[in-house]
N, CA, C and O atoms as CSV, one atom per row, in Angstrom:
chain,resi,resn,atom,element,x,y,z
A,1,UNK,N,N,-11.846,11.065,-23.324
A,1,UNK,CA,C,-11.527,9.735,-22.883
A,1,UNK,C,C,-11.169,9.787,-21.402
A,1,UNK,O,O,-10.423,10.721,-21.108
A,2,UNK,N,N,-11.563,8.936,-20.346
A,2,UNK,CA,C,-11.634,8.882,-19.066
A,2,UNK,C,C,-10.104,7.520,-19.017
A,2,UNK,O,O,-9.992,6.374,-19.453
A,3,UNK,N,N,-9.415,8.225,-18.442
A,3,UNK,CA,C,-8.268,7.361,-18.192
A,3,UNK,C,C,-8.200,6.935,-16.141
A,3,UNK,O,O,-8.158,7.850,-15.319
A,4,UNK,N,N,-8.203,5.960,-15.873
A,4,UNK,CA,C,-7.902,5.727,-14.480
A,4,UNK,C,C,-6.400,5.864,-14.524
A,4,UNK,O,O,-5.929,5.275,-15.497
A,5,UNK,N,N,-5.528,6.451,-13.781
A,5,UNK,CA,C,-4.321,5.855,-13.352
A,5,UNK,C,C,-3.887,5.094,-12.127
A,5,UNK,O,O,-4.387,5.459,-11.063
A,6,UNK,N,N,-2.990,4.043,-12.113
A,6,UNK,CA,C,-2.263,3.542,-10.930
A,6,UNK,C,C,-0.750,3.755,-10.355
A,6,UNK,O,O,-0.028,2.865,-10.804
A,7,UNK,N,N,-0.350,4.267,-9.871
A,7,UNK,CA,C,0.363,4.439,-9.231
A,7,UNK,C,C,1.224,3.356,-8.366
A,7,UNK,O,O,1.031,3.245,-7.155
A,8,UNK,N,N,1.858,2.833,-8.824
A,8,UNK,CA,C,2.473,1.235,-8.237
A,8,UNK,C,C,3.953,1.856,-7.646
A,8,UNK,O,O,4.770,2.483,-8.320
A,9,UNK,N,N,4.071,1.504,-6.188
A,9,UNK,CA,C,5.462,2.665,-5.244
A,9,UNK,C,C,5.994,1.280,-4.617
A,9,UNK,O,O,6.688,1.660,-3.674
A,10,UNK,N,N,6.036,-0.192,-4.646
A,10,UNK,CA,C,5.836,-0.611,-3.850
A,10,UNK,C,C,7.437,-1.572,-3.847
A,10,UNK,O,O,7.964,-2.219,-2.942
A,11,UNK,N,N,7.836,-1.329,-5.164
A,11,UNK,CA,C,9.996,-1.481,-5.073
A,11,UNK,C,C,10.621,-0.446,-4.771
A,11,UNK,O,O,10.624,0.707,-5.202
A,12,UNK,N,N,11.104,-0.938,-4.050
A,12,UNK,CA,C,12.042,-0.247,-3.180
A,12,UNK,C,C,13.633,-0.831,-3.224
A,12,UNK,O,O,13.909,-2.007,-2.988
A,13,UNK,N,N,14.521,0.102,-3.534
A,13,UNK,CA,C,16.233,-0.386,-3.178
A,13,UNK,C,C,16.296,0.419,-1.190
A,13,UNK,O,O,15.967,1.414,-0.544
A,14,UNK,N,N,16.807,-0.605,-1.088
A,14,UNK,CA,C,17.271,0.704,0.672
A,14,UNK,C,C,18.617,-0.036,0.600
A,14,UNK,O,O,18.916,-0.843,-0.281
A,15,UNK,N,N,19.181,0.235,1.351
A,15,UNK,CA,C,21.121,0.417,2.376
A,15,UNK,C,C,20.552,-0.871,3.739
A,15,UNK,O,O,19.633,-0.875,4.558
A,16,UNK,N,N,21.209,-1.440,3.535
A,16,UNK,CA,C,20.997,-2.327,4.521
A,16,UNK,C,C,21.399,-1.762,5.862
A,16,UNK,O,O,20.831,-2.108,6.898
A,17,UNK,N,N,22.263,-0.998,5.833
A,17,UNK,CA,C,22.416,0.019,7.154
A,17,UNK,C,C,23.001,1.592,6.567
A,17,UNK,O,O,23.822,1.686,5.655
A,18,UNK,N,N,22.611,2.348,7.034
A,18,UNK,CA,C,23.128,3.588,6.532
A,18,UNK,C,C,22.984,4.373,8.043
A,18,UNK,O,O,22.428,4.084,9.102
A,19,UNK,N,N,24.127,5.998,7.354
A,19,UNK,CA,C,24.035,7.010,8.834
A,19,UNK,C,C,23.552,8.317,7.980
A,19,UNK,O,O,23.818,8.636,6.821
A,20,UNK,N,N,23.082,8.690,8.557
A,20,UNK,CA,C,22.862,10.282,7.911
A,20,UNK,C,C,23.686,10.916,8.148
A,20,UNK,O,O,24.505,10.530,8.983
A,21,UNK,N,N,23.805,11.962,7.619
A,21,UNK,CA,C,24.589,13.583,8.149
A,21,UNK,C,C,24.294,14.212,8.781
A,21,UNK,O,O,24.666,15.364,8.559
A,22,UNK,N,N,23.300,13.949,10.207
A,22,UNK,CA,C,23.536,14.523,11.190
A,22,UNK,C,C,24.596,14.515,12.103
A,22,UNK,O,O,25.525,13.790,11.747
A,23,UNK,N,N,24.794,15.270,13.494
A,23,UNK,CA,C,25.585,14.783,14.303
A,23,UNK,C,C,24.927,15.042,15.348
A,23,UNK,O,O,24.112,15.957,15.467
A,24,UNK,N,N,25.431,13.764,16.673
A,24,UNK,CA,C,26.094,12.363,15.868
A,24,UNK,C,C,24.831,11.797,14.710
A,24,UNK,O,O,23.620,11.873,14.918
A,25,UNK,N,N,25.367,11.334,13.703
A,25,UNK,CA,C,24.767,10.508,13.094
A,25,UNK,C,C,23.467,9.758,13.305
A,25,UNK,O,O,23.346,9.311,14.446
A,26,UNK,N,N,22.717,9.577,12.681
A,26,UNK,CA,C,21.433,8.517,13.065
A,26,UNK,C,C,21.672,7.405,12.127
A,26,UNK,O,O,21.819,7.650,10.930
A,27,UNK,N,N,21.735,5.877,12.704
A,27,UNK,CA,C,22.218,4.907,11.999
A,27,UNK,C,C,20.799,3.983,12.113
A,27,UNK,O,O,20.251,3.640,13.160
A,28,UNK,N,N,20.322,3.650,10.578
A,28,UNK,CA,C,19.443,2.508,10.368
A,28,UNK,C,C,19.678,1.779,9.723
A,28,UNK,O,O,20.742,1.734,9.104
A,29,UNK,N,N,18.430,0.653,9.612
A,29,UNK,CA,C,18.590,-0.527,8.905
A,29,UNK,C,C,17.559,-0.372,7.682
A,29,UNK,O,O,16.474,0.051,8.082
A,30,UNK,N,N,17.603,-0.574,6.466
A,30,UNK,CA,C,16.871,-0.788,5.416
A,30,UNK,C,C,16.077,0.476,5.344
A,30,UNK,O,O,14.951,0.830,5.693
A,31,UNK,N,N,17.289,1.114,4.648
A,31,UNK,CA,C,16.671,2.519,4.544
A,31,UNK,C,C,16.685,3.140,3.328
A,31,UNK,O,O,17.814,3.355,2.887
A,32,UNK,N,N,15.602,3.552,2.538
A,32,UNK,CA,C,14.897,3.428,1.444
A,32,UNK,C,C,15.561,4.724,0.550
A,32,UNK,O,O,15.361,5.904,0.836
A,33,UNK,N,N,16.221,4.348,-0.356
A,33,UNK,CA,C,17.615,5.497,-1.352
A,33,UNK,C,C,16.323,5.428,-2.727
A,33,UNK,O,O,16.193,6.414,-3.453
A,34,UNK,N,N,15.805,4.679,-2.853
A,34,UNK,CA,C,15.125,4.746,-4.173
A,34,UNK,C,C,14.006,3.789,-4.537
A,34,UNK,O,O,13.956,2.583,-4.297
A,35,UNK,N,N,13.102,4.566,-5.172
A,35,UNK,CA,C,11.530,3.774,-5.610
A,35,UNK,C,C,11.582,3.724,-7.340
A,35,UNK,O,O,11.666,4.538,-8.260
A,36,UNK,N,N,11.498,2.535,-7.204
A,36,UNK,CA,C,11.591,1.992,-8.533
A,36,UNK,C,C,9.701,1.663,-9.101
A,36,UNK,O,O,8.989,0.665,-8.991
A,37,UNK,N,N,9.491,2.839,-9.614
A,37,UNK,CA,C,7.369,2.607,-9.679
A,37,UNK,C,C,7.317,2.557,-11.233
A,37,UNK,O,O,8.123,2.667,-12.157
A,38,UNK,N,N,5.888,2.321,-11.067
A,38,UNK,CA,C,5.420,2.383,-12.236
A,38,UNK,C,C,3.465,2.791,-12.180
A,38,UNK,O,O,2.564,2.728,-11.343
A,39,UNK,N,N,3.619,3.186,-13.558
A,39,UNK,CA,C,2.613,4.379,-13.542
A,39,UNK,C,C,1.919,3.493,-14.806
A,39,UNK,O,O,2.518,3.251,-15.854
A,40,UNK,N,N,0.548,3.057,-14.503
A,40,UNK,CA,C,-0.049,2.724,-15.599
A,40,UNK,C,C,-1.657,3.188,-15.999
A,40,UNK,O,O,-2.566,3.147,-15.169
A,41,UNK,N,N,-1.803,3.545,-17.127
A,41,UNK,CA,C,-2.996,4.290,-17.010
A,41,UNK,C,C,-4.542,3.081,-18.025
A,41,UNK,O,O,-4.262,2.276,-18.913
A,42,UNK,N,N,-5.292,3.221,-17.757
A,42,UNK,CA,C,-6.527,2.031,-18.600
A,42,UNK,C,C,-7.477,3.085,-18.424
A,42,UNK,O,O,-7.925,3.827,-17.550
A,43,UNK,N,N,-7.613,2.754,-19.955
A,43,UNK,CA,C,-8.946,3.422,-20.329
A,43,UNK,C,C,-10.669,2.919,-20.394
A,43,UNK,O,O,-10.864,1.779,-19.971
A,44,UNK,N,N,-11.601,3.500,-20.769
A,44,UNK,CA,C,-12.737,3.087,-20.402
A,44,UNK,C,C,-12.642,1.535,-21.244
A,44,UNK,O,O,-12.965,0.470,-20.718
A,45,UNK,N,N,-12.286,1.635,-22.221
A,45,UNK,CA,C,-12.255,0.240,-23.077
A,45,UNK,C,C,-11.081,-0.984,-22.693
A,45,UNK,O,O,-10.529,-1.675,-23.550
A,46,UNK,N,N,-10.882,-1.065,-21.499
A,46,UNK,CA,C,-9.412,-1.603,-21.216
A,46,UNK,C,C,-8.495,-1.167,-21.888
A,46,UNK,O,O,-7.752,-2.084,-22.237
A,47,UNK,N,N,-8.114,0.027,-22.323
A,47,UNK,CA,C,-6.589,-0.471,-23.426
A,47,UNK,C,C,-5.481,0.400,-22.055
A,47,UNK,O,O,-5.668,1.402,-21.364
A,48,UNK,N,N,-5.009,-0.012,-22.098
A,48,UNK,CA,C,-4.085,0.264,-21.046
A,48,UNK,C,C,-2.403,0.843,-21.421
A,48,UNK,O,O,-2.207,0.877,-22.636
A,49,UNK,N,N,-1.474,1.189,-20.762
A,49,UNK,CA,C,-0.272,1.553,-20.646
A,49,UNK,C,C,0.240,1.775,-19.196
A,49,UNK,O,O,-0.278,2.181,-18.156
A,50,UNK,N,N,1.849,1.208,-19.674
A,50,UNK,CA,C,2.408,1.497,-18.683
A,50,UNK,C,C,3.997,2.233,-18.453
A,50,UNK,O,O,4.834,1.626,-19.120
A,51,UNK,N,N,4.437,3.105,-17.861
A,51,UNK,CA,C,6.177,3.617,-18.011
A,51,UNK,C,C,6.743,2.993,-16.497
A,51,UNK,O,O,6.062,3.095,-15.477
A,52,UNK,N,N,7.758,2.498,-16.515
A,52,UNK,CA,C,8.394,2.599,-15.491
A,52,UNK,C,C,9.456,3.549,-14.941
A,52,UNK,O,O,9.925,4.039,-15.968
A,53,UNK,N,N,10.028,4.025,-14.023
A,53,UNK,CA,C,10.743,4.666,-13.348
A,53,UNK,C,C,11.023,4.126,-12.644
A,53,UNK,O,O,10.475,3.159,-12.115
A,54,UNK,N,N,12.930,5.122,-12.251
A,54,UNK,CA,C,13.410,5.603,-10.916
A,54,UNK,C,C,13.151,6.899,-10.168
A,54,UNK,O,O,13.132,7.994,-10.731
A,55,UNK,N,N,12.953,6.716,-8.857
A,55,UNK,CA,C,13.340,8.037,-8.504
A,55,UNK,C,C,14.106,8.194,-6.908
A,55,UNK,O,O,13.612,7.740,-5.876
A,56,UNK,N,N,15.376,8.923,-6.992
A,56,UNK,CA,C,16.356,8.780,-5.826
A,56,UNK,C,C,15.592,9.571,-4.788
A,56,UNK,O,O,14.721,10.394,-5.067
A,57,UNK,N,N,15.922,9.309,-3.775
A,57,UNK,CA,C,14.856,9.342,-2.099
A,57,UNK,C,C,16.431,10.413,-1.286
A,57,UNK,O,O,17.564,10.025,-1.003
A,58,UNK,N,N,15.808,11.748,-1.151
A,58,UNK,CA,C,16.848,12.438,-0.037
A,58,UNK,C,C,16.851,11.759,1.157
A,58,UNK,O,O,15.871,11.452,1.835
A,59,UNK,N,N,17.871,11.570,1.347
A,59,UNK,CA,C,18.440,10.378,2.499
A,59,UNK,C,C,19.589,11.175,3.761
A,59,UNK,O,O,20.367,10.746,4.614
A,60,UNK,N,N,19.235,12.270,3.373
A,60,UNK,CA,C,20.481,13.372,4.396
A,60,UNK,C,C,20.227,12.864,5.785
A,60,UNK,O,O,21.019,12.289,6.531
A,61,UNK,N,N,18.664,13.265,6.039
A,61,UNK,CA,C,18.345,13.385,7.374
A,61,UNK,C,C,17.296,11.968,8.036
A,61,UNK,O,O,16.078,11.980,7.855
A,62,UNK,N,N,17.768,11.198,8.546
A,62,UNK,CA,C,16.893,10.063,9.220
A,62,UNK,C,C,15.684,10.576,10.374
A,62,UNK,O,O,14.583,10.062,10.569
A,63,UNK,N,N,16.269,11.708,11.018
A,63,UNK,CA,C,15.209,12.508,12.245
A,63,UNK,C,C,13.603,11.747,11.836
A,63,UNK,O,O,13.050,11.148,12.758
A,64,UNK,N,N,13.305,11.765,11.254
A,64,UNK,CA,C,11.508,10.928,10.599
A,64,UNK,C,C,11.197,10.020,9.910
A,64,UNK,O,O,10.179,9.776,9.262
A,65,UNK,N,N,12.655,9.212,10.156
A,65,UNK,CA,C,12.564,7.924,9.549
A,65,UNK,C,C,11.522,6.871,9.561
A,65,UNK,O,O,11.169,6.584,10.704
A,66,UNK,N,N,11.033,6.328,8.780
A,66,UNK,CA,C,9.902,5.070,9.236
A,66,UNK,C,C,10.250,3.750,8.479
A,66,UNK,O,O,10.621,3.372,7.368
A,67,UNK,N,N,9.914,3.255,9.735
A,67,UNK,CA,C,10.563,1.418,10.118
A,67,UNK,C,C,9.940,0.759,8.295
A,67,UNK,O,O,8.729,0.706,8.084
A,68,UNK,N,N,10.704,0.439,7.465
A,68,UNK,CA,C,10.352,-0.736,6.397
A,68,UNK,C,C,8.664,-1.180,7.079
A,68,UNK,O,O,7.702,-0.495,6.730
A,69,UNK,N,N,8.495,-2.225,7.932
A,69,UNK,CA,C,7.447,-2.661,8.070
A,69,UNK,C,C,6.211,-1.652,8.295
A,69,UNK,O,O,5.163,-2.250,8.053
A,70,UNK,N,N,6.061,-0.725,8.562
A,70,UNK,CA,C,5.165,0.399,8.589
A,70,UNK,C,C,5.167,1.208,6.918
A,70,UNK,O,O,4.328,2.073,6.664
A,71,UNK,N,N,6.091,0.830,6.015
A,71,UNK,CA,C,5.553,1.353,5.283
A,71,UNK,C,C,4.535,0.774,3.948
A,71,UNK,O,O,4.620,-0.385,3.541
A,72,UNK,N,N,3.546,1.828,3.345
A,72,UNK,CA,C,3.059,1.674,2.594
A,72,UNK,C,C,3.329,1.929,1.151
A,72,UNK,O,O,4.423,2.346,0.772
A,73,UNK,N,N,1.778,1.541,-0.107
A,73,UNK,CA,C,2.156,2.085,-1.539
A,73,UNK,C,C,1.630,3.805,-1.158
A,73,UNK,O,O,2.171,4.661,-1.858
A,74,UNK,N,N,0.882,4.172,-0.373
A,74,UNK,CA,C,0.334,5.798,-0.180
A,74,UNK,C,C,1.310,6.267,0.456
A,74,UNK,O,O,1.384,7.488,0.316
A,75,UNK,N,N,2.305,5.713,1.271
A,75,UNK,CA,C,3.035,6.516,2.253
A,75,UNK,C,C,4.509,6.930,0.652
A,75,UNK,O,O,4.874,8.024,0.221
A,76,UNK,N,N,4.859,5.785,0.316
A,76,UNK,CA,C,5.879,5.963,-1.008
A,76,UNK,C,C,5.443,6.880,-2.160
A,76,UNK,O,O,6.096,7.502,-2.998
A,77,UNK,N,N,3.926,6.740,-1.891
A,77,UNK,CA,C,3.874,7.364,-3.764
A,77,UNK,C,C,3.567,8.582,-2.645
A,77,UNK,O,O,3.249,9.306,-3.589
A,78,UNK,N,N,3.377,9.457,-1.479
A,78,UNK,CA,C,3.220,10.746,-1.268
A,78,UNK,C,C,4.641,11.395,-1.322
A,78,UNK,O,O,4.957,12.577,-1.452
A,79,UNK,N,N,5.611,9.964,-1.148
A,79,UNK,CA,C,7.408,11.401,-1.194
A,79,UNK,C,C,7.468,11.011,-2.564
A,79,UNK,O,O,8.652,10.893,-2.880
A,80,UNK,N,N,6.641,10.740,-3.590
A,80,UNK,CA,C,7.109,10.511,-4.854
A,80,UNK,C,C,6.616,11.730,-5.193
A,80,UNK,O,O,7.345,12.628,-5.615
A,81,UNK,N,N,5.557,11.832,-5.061
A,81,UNK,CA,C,4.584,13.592,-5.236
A,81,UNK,C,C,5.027,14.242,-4.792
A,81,UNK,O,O,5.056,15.388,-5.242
A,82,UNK,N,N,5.604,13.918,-3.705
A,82,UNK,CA,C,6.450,15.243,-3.052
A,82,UNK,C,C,7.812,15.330,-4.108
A,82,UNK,O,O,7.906,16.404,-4.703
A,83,UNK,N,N,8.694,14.478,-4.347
A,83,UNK,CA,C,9.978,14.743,-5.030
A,83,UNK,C,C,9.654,14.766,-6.218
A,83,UNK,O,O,10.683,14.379,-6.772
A,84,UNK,N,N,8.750,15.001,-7.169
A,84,UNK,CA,C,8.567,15.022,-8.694
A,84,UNK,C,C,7.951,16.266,-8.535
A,84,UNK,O,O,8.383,17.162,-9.259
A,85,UNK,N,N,7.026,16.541,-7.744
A,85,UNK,CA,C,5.898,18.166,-7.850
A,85,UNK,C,C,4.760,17.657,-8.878
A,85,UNK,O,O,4.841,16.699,-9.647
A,86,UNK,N,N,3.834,18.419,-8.720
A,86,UNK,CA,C,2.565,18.297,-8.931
A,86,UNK,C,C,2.873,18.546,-10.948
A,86,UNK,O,O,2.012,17.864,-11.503
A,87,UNK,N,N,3.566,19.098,-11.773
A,87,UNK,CA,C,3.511,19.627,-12.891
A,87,UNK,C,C,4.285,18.013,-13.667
A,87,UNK,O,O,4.077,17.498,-14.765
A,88,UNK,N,N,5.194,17.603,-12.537
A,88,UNK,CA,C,6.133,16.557,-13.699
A,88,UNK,C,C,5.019,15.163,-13.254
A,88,UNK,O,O,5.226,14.107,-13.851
A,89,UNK,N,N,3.932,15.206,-12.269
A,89,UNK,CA,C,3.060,13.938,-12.063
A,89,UNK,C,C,2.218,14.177,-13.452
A,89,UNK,O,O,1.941,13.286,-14.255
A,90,UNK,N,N,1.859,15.600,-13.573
A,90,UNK,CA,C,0.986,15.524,-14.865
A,90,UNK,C,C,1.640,15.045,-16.238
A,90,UNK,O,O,1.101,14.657,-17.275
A,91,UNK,N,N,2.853,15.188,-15.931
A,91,UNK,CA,C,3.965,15.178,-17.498
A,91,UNK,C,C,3.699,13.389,-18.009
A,91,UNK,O,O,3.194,12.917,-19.028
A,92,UNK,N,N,4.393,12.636,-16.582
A,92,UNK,CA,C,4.099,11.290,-16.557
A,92,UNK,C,C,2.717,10.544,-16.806
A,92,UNK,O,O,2.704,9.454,-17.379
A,93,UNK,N,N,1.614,11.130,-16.384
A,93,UNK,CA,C,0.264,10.719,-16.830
A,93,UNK,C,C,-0.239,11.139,-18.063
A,93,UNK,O,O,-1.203,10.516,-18.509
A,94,UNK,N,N,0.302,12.234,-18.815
A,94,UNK,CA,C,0.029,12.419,-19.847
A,94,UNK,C,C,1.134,11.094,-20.947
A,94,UNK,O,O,0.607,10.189,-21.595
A,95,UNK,N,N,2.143,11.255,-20.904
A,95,UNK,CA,C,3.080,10.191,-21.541
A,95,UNK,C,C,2.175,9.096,-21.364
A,95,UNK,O,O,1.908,8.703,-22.499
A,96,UNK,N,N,1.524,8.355,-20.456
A,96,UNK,CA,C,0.792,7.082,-20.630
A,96,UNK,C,C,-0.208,7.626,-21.288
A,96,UNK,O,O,-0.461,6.732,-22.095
A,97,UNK,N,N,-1.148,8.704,-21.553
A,97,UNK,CA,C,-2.026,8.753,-21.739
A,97,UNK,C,C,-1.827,8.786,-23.634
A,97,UNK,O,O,-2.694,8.425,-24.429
A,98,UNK,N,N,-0.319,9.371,-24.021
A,98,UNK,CA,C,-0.268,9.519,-25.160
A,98,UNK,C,C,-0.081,8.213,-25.754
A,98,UNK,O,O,-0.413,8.011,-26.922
A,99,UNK,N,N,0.584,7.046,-24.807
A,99,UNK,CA,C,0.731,5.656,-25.291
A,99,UNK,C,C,-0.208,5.289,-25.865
A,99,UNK,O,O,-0.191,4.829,-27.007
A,100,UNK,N,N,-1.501,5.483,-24.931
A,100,UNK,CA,C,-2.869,4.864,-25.053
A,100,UNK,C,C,-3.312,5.040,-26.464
A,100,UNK,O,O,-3.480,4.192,-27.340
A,101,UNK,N,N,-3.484,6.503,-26.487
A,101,UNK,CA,C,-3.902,7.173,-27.611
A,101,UNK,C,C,-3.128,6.521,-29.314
A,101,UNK,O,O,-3.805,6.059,-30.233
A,102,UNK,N,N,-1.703,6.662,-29.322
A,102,UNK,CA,C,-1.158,5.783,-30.012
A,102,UNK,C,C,-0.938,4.445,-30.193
A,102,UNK,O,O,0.037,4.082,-30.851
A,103,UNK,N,N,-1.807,3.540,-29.636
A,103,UNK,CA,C,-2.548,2.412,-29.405
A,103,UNK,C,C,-4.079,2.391,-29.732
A,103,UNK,O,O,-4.828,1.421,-29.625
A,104,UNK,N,N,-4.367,3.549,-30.116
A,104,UNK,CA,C,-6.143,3.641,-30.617
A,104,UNK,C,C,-6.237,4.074,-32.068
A,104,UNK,O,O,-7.060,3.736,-32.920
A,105,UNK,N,N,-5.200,4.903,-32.152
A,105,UNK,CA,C,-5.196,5.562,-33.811
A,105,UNK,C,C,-3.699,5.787,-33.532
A,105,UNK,O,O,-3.122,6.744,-33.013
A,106,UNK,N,N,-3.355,4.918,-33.903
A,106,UNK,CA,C,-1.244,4.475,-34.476
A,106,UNK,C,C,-1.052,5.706,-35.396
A,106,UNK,O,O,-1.782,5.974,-36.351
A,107,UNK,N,N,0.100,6.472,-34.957
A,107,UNK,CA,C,0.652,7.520,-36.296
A,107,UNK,C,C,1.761,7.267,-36.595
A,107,UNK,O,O,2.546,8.128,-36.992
A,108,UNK,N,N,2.170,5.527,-36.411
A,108,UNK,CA,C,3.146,5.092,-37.119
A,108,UNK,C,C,3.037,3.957,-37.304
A,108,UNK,O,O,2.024,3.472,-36.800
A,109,UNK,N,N,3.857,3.094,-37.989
A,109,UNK,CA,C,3.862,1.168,-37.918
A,109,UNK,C,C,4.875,1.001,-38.759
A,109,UNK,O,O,5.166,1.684,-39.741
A,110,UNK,N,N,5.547,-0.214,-38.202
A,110,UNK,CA,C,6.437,-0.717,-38.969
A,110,UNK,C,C,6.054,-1.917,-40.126
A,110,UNK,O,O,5.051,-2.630,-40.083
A,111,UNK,N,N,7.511,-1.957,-41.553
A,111,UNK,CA,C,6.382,-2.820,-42.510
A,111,UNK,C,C,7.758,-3.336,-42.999
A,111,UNK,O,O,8.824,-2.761,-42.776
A,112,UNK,N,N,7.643,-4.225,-43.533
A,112,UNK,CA,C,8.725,-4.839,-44.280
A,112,UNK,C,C,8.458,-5.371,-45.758
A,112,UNK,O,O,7.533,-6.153,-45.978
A,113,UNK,N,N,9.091,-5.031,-46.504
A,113,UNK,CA,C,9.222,-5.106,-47.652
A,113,UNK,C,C,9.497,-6.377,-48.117
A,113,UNK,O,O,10.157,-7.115,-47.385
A,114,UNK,N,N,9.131,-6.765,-49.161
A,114,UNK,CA,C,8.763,-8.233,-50.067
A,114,UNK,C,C,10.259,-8.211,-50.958
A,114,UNK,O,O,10.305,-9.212,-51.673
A,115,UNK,N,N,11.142,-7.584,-51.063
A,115,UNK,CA,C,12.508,-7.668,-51.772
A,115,UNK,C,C,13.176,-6.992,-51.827
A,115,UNK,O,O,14.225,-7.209,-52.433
């Protein structure tokens, strides 16, 4: 089965002003602590799934900070790849992929009884 995935990076929580722990300090505005994504995968037949997540953003060092308006969903989902690693991106695409699958041939259902 050929699954597409999407990768959706595009909520964001930031600090309306924050300083890092450098010294002196580097002080910005709307600076991005966490991506709130979601990962949805569709298969050749439309059947689709989706998980949502958090994931907290190292915020020590501002030195390469980039301005809110310059950023993108490729620029977010690359420190998402970067802060998850290549093994827990597969973990997450497989979990949608198992949704799917349990959406094609169910190995459970709920039933309610007549008395």
């Amino acid at each position: 089965m050929a699954v597409t995935y999407n990768w959706n990076c595009k909520t964001l929580q930031v600090y309306t002003n924050y300083t890092d722990f450098n010294s002196p300090g580097i002080t910005k505005s709307n600076v991005v602590y966490e991506i709130s994504w979601e990962l949805t995968g569709t298969d050749e037949n439309d059947i689709s799934a989706t998980i949502v997540r958090n994931t907290k953003l190292p915020i020590h060092d501002l030195t390469n900070f980039i301005e809110q308006t310059e950023l993108t969903n490729d620029i977010v989902k690359n420190w998402l790849f970067k802060i998850i690693g290549p093994d827990q991106k597969t973990n997450y695409e497989n979990e949608v992929l198992n949704i799917i699958n349990e959406q094609i041939n169910p190995t459970k259902q709920t039933i309610i009884l007549e008395s």
